[in-house]
PyMOL commands that place a pseudoatom at each C-alpha (Angstrom):
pseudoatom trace, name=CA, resn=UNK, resi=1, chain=A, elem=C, hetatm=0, pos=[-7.934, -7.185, -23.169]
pseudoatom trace, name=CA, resn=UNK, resi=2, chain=A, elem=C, hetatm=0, pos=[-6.994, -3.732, -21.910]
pseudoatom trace, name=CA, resn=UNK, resi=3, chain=A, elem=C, hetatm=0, pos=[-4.170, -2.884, -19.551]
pseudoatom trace, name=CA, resn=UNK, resi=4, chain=A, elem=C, hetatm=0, pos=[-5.864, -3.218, -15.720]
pseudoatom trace, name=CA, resn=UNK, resi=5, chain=A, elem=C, hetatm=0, pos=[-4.108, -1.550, -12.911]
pseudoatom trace, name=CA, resn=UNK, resi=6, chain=A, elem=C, hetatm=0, pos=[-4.414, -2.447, -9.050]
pseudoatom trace, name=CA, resn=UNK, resi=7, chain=A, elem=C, hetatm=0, pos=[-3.616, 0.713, -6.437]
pseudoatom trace, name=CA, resn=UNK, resi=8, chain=A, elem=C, hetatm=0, pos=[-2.451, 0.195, -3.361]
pseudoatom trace, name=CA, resn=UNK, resi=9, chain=A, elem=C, hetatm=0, pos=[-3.813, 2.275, -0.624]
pseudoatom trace, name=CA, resn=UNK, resi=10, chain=A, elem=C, hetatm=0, pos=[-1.888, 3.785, 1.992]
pseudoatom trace, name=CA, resn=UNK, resi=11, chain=A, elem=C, hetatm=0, pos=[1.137, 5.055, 1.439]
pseudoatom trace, name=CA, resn=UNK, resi=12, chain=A, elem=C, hetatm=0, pos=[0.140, 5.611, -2.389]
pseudoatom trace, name=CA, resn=UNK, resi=13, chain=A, elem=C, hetatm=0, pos=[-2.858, 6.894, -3.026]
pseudoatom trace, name=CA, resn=UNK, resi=14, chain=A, elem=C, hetatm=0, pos=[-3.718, 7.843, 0.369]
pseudoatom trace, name=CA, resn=UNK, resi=15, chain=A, elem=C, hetatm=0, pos=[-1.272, 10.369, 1.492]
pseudoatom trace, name=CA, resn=UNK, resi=16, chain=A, elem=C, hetatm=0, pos=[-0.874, 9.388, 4.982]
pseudoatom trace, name=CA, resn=UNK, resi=17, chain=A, elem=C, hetatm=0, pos=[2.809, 9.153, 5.669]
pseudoatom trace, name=CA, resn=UNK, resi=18, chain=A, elem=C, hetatm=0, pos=[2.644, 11.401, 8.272]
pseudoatom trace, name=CA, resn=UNK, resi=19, chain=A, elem=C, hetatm=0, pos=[-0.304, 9.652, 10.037]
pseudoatom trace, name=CA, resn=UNK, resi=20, chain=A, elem=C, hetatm=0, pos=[1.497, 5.797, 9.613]
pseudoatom trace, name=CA, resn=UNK, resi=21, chain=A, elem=C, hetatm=0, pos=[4.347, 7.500, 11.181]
pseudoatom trace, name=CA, resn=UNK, resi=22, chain=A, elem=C, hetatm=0, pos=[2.433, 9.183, 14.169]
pseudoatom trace, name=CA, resn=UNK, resi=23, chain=A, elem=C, hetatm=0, pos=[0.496, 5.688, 14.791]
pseudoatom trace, name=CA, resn=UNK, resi=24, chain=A, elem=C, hetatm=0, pos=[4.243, 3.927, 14.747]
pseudoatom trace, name=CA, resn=UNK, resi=25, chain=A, elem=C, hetatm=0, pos=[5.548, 6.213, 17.146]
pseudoatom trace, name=CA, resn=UNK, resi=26, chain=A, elem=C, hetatm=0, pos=[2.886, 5.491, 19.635]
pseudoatom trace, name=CA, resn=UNK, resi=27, chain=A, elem=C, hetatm=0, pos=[3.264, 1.951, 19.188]
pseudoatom trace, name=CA, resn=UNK, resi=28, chain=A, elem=C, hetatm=0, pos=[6.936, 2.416, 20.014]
pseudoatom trace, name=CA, resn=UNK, resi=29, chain=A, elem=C, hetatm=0, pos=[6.317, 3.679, 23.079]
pseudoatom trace, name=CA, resn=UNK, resi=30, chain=A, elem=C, hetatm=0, pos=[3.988, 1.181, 24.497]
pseudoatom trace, name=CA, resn=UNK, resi=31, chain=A, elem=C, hetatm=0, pos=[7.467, -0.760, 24.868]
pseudoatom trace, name=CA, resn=UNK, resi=32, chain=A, elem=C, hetatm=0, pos=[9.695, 2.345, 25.572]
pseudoatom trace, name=CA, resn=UNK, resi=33, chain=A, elem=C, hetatm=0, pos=[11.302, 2.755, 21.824]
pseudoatom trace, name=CA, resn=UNK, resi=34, chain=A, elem=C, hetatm=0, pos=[11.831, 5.997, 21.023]
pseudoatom trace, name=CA, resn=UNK, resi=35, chain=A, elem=C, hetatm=0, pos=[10.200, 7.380, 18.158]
pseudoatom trace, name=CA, resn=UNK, resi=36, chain=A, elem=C, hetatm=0, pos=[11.353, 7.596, 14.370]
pseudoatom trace, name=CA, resn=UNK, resi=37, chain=A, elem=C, hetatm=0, pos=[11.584, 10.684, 11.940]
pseudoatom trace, name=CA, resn=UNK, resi=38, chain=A, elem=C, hetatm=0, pos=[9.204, 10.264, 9.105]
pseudoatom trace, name=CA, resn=UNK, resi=39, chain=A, elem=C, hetatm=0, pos=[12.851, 9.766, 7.077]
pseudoatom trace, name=CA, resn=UNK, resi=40, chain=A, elem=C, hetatm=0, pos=[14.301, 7.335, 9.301]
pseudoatom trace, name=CA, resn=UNK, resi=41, chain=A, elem=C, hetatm=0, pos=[11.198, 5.935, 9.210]
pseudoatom trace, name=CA, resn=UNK, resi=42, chain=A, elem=C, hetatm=0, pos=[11.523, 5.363, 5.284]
pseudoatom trace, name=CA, resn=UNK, resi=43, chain=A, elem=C, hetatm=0, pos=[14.879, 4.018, 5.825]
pseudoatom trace, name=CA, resn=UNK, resi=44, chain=A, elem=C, hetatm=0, pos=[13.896, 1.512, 8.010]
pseudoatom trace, name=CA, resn=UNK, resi=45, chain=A, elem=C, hetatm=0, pos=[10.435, 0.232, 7.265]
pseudoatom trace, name=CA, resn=UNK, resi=46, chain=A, elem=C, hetatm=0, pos=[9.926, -3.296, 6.012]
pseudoatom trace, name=CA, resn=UNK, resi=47, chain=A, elem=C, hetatm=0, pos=[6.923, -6.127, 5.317]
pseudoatom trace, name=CA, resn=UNK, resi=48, chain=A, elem=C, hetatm=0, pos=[7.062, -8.182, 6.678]
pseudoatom trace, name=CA, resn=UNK, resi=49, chain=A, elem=C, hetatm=0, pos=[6.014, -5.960, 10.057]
pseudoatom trace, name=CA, resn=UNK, resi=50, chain=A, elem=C, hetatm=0, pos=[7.507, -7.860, 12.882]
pseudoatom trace, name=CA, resn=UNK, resi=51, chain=A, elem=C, hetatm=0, pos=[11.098, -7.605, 11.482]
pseudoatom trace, name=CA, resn=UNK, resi=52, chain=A, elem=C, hetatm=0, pos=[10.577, -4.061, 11.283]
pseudoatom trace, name=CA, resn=UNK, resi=53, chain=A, elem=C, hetatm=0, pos=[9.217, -3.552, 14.816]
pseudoatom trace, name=CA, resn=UNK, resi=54, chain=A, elem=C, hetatm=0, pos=[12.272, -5.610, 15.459]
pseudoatom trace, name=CA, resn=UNK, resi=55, chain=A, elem=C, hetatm=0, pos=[14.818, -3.672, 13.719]
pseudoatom trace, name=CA, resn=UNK, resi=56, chain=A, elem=C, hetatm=0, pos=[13.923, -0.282, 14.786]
pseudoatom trace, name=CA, resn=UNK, resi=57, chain=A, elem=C, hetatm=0, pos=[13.133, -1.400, 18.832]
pseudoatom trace, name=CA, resn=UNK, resi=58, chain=A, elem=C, hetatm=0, pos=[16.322, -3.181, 19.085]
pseudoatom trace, name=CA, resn=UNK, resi=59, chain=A, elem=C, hetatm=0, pos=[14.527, -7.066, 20.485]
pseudoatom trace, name=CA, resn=UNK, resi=60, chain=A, elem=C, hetatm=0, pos=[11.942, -9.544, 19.426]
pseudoatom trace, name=CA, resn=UNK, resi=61, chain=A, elem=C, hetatm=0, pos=[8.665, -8.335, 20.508]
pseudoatom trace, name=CA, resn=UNK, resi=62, chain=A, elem=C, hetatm=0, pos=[6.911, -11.075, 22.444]
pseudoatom trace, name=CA, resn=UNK, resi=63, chain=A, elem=C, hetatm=0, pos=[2.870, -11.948, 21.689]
pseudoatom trace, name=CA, resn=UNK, resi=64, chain=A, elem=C, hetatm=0, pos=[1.346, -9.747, 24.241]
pseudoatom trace, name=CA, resn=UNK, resi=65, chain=A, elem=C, hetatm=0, pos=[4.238, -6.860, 23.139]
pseudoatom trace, name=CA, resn=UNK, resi=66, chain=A, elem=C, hetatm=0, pos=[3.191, -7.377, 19.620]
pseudoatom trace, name=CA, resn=UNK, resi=67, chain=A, elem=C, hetatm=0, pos=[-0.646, -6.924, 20.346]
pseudoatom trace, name=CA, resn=UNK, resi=68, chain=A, elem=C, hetatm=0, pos=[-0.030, -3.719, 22.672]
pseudoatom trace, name=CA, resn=UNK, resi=69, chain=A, elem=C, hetatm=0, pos=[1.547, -2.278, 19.427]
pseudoatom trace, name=CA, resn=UNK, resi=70, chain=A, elem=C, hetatm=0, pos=[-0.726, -3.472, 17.144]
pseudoatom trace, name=CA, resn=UNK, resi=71, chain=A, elem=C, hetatm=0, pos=[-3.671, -1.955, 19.052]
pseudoatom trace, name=CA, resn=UNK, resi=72, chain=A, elem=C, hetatm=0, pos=[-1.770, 1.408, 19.723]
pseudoatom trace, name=CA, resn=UNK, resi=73, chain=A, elem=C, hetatm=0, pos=[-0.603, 1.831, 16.289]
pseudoatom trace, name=CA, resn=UNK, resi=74, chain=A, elem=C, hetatm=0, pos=[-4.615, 0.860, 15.104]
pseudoatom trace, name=CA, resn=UNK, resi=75, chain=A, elem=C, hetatm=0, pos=[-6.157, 3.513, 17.844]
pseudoatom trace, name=CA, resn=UNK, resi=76, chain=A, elem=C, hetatm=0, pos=[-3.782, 6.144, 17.212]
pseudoatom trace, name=CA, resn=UNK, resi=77, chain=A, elem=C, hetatm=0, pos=[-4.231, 5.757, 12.949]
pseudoatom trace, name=CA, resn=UNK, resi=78, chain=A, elem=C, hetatm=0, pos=[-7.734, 6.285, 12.996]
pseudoatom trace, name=CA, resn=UNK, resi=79, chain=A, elem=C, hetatm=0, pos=[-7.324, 9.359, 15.099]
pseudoatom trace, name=CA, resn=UNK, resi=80, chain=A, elem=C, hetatm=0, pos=[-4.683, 10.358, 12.609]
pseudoatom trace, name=CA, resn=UNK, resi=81, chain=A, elem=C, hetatm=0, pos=[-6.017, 9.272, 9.322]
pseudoatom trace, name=CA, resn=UNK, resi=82, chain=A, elem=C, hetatm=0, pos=[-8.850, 11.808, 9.583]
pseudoatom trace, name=CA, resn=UNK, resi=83, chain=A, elem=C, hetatm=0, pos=[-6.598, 14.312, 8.799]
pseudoatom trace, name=CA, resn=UNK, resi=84, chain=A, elem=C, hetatm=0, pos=[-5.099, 12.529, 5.556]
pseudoatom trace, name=CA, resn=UNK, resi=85, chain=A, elem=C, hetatm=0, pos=[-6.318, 13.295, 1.896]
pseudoatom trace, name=CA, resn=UNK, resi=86, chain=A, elem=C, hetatm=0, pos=[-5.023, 11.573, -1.428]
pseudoatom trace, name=CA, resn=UNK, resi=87, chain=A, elem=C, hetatm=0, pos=[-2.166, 12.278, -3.139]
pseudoatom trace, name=CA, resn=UNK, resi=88, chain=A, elem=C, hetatm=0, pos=[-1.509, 14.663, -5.297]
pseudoatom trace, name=CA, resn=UNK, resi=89, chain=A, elem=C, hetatm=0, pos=[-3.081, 14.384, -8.823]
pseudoatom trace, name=CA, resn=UNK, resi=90, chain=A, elem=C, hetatm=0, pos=[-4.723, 10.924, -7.603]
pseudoatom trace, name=CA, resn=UNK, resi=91, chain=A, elem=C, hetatm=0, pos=[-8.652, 11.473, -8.120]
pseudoatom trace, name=CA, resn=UNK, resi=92, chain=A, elem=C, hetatm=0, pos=[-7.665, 12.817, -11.955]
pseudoatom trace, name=CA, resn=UNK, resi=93, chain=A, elem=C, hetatm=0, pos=[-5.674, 9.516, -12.623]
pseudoatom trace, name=CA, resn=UNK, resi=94, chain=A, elem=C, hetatm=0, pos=[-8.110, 7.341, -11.627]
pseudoatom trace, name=CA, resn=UNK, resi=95, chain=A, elem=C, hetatm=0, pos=[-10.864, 9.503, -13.062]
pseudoatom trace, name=CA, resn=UNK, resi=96, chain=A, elem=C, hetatm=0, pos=[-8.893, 9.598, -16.894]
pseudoatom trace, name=CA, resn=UNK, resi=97, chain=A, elem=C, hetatm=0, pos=[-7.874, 5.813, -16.697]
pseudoatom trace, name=CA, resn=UNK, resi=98, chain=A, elem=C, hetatm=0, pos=[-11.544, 5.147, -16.731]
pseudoatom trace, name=CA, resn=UNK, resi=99, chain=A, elem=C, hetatm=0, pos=[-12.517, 7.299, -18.663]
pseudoatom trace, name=CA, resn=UNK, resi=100, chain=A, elem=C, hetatm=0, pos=[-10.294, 6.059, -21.376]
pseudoatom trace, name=CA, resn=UNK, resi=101, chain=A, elem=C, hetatm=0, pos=[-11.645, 2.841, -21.148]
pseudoatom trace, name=CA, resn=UNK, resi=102, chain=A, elem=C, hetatm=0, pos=[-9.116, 1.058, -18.545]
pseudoatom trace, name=CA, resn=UNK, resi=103, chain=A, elem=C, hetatm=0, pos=[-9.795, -0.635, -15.662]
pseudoatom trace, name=CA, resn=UNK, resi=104, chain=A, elem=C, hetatm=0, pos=[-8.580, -0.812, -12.299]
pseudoatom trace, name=CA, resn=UNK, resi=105, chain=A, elem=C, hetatm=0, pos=[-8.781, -1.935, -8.892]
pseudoatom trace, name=CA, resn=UNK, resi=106, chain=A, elem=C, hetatm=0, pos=[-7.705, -1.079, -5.618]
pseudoatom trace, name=CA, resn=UNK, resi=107, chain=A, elem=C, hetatm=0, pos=[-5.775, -3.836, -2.891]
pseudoatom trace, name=CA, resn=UNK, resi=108, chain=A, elem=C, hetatm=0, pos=[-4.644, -2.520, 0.765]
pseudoatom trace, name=CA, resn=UNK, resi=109, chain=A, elem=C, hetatm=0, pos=[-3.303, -4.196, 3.941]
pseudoatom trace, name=CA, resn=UNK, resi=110, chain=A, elem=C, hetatm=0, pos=[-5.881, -1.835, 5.580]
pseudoatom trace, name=CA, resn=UNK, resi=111, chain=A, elem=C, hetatm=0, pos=[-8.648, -3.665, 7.489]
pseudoatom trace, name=CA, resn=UNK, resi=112, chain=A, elem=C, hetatm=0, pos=[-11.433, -4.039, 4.939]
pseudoatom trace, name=CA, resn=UNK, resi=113, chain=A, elem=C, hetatm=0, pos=[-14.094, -2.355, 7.123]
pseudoatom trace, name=CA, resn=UNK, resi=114, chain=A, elem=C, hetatm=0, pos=[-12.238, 0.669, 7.477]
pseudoatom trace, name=CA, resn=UNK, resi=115, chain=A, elem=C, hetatm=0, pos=[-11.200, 0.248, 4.191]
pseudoatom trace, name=CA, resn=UNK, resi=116, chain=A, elem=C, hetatm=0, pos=[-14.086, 0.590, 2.044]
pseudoatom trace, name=CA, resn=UNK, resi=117, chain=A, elem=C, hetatm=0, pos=[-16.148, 3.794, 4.275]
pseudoatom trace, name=CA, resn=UNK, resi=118, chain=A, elem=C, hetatm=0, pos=[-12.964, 5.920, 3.743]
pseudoatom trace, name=CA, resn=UNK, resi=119, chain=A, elem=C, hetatm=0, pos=[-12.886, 5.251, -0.136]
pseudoatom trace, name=CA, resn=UNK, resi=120, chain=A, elem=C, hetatm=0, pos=[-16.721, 5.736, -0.295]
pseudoatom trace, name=CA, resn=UNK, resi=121, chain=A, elem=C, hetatm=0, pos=[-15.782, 9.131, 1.887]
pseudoatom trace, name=CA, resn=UNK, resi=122, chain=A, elem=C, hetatm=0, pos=[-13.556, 10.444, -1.114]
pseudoatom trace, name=CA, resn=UNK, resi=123, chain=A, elem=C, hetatm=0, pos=[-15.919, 9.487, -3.830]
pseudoatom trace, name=CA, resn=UNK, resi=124, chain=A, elem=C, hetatm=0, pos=[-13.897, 7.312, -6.083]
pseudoatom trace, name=CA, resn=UNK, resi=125, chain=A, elem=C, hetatm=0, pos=[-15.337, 3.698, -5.419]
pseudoatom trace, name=CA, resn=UNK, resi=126, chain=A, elem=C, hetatm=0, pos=[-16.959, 4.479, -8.819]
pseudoatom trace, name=CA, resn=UNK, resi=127, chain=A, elem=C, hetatm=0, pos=[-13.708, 4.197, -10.726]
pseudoatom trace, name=CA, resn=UNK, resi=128, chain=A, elem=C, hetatm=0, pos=[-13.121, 0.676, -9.166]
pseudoatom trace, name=CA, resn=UNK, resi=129, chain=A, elem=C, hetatm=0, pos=[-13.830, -2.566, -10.066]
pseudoatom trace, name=CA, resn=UNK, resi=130, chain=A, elem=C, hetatm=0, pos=[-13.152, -3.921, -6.822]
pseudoatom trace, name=CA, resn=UNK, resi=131, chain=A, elem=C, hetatm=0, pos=[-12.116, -2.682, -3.225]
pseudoatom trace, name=CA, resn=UNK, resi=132, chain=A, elem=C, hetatm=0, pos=[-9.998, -5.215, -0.866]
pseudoatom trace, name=CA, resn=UNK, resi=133, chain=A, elem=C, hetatm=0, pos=[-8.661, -4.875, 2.242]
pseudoatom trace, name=CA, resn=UNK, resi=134, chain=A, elem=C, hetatm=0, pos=[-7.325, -6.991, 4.508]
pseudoatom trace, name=CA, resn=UNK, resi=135, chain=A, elem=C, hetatm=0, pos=[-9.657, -9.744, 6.222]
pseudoatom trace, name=CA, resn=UNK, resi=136, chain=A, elem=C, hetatm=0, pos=[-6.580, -11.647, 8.326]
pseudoatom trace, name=CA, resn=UNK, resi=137, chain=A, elem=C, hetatm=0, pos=[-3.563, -10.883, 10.518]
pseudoatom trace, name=CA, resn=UNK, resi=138, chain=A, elem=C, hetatm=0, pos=[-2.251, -6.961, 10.429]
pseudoatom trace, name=CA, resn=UNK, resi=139, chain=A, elem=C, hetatm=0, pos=[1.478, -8.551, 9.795]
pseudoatom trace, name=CA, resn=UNK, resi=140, chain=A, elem=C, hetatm=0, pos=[0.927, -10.243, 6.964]
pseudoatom trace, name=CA, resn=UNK, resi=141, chain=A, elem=C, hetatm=0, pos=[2.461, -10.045, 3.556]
pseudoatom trace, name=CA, resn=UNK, resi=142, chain=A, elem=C, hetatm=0, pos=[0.604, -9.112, 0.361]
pseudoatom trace, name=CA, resn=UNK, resi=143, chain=A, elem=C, hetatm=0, pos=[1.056, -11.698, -2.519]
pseudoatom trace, name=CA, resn=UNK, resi=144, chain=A, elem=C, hetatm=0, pos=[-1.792, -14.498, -1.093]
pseudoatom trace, name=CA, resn=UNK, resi=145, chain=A, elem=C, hetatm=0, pos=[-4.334, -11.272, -1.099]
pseudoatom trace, name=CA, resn=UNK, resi=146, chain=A, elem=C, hetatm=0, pos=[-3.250, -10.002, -4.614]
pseudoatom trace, name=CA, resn=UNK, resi=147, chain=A, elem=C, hetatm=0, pos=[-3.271, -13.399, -5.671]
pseudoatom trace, name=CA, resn=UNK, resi=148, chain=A, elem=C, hetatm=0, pos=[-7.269, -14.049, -4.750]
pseudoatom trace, name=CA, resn=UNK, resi=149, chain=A, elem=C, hetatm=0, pos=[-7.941, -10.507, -5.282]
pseudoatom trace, name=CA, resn=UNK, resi=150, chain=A, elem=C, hetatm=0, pos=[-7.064, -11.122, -9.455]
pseudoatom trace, name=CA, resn=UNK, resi=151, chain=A, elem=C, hetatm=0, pos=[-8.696, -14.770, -8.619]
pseudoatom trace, name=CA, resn=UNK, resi=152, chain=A, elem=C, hetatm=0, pos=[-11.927, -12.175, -8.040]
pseudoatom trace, name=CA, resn=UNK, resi=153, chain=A, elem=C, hetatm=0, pos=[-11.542, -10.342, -11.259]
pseudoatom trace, name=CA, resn=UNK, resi=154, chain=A, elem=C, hetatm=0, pos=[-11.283, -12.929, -13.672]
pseudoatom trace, name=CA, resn=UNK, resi=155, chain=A, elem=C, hetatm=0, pos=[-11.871, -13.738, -16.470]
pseudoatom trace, name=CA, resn=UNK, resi=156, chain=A, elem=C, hetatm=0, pos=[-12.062, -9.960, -17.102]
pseudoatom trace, name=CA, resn=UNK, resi=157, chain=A, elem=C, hetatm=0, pos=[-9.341, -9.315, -15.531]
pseudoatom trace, name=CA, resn=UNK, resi=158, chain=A, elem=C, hetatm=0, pos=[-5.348, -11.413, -16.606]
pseudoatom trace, name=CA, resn=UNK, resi=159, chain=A, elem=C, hetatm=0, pos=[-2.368, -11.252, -14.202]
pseudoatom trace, name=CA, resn=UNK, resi=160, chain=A, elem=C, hetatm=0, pos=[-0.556, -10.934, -17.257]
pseudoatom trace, name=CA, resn=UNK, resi=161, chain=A, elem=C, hetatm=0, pos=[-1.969, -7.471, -18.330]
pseudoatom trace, name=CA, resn=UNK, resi=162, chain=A, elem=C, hetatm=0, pos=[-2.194, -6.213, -15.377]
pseudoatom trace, name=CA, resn=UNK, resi=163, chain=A, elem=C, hetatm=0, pos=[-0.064, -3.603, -12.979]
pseudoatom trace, name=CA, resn=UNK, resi=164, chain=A, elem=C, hetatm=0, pos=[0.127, -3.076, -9.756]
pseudoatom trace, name=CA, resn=UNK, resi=165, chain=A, elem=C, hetatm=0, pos=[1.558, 0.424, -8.421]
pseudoatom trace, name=CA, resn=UNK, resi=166, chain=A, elem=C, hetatm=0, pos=[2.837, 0.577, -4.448]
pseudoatom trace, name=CA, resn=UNK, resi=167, chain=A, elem=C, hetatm=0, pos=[5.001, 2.024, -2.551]
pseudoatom trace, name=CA, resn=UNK, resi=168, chain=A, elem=C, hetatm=0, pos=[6.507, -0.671, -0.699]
pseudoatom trace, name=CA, resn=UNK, resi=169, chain=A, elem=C, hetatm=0, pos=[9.238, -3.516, -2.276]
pseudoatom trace, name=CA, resn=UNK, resi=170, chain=A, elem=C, hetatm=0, pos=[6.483, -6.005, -0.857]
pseudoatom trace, name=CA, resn=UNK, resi=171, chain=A, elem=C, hetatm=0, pos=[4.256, -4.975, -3.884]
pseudoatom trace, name=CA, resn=UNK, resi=172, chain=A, elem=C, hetatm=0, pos=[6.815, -5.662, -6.367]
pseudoatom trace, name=CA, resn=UNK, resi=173, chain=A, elem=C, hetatm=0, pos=[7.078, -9.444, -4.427]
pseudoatom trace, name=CA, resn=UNK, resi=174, chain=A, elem=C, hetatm=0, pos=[3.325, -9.808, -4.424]
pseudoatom trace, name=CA, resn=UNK, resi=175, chain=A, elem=C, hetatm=0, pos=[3.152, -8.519, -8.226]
pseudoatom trace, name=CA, resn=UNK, resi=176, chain=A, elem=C, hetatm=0, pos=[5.533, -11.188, -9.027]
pseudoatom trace, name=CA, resn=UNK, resi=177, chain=A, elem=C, hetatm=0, pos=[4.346, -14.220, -7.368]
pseudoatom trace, name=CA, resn=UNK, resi=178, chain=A, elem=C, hetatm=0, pos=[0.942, -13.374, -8.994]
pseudoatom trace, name=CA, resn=UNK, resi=179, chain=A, elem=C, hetatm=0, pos=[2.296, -12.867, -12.458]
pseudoatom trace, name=CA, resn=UNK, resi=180, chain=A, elem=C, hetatm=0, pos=[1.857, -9.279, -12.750]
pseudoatom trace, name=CA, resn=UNK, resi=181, chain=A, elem=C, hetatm=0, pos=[3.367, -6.204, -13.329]
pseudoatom trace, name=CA, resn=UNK, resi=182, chain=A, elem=C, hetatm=0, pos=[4.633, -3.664, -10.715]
pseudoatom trace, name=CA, resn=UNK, resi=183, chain=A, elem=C, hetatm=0, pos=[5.371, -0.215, -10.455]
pseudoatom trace, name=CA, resn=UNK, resi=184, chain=A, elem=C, hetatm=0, pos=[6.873, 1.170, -7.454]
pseudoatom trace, name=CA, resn=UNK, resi=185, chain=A, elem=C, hetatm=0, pos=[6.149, 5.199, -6.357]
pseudoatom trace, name=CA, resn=UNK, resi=186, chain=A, elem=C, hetatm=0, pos=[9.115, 7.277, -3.524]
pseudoatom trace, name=CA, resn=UNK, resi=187, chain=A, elem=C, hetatm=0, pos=[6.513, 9.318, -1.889]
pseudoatom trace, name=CA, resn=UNK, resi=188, chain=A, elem=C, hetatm=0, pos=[5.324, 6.422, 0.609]
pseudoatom trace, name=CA, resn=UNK, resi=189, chain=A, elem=C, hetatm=0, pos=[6.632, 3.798, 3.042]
pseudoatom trace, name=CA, resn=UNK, resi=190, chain=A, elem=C, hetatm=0, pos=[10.290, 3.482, 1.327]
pseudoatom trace, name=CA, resn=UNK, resi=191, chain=A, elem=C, hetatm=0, pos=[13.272, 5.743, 0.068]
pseudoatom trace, name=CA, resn=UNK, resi=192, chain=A, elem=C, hetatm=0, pos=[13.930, 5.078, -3.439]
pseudoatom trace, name=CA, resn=UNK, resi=193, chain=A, elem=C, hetatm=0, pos=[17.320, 3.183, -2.365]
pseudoatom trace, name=CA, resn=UNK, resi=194, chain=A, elem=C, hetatm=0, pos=[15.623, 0.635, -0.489]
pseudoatom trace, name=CA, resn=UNK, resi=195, chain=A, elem=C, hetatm=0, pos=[12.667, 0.168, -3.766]
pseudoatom trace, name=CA, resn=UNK, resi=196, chain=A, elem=C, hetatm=0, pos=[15.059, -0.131, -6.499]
pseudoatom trace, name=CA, resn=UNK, resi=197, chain=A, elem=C, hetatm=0, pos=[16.915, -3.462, -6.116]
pseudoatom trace, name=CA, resn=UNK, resi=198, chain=A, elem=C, hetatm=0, pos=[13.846, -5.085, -5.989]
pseudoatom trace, name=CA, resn=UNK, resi=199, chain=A, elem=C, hetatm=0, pos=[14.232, -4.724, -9.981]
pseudoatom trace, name=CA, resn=UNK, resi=200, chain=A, elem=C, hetatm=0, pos=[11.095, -3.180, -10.995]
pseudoatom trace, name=CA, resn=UNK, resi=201, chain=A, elem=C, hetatm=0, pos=[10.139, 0.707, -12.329]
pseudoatom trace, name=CA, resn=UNK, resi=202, chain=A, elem=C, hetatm=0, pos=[10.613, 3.503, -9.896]
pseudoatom trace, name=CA, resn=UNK, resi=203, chain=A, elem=C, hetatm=0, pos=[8.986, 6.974, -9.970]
pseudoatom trace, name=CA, resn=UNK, resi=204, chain=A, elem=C, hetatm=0, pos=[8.301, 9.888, -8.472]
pseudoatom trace, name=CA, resn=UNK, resi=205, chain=A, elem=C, hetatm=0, pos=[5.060, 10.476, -9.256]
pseudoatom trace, name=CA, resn=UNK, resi=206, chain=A, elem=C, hetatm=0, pos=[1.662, 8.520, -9.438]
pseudoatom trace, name=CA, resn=UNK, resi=207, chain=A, elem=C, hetatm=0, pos=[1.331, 10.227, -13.040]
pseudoatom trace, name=CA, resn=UNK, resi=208, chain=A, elem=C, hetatm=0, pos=[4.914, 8.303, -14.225]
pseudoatom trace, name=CA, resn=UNK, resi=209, chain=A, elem=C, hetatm=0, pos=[3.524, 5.014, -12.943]
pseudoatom trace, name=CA, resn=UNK, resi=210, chain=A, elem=C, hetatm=0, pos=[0.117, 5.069, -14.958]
pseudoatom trace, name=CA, resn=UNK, resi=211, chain=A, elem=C, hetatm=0, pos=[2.465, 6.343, -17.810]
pseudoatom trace, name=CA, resn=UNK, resi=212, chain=A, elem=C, hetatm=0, pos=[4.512, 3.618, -17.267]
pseudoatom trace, name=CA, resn=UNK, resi=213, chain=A, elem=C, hetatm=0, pos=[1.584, 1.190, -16.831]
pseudoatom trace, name=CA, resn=UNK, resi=214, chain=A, elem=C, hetatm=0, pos=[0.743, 2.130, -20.130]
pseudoatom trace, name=CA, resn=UNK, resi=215, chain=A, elem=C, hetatm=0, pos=[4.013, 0.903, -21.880]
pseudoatom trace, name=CA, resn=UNK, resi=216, chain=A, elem=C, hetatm=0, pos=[4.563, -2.326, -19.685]
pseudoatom trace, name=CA, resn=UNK, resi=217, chain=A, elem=C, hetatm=0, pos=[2.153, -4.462, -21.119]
pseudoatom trace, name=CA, resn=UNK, resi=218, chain=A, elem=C, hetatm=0, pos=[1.699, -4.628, -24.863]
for i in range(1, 218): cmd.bond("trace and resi %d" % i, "trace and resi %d" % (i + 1))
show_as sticks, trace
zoom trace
């Protein structure tokens, strides 16, 4: 059974730091916090959400707080996100890993049905063998989804073999609690000093992590 690799979506290989940021900002202000740089941003960002809303605003957003951010930062994403293409090199890795023979699979915290018309708009569903996004609460954490999205795949698919590459230390958790492997990639949601004592690989590039997926499971 071949190496299989799940992607994460925003953040890794969507290139849409600058959007998530925007969309945060104008959450922020729905409650009169004042907006984050997209590097304090990276300092500061967390999963699970609400701690992170909490840490950068200063209080405990209450229910009808944390819906009036949730539906600013959702409006003002989409009108963002338009603008956002994939990383760098991203449609070639996907595009070589099938083509020499792997398989892989792509798992976001990005509402499904938004989701799955913006991969179809770049063209690379193709190189997937399945698309998830998320079905429940925006706040949630990603380990029960990883967990039934491998539950999907098999028996094709083993927790064992496979590799998930993120940008966010939440990954790494989910990988783990699946019994996967994770890979974690700088140029999203986190500085490289808040990924590494998570105690999993850290790159710089989406073309280190496949390399790395590559050597991780023998």
């Amino acid at each position: 059974m071949r190496t299989h690799i799940v992607w994460d979506w925003n953040g890794t290989l969507l290139n849409d730091m600058a959007a998530v940021v925007g969309a945060s900002n104008a959450a922020f202000a729905t409650v009169g916090g004042a907006p984050l740089t997209l590097e304090q941003y990276r300092a500061s960002y967390e999963i699970p959400i609400p701690r992170f809303y909490q840490r950068v605003l200063g209080f405990q957003p209450s229910g009808a707080q944390w819906e009036a951010l949730d539906a600013a930062f959702q409006e003002r994403y989409t009108e963002l996100a338009v603008g956002c293409g994939l990383t760098d090199g991203a449609r070639d890795l996907l595009a070589g890993w099938a083509a020499g023979g792997g398989t892989q699979s792509l798992l976001s915290m990005y509402q499904h049905e938004r989701l799955v018309p913006v991969v179809e708009r770049f063209g690379i569903q193709r190189h997937f063998l399945r698309v998830d996004g998320r079905t429940g609460p925006s706040h949630g954490q990603k380990a029960a989804s990883l967990v039934r999205h491998l539950a999907a795949l098999a028996p094709g698919v083993d927790p064992a073999r496979t590799v998930l590459i993120g940008d966010a230390a939440d990954d790494a958790l989910a990988a783990r609690e699946a019994g996967a492997h994770a890979v974690l990639y700088t140029g999203g949601s986190h500085i490289r000093a808040n990924l590494e004592p998570v105690g999993v690989p850290v790159v710089d590039t989406l073309a280190e992590a496949v390399e790395l997926a590559r050597t991780l499971v023998r």
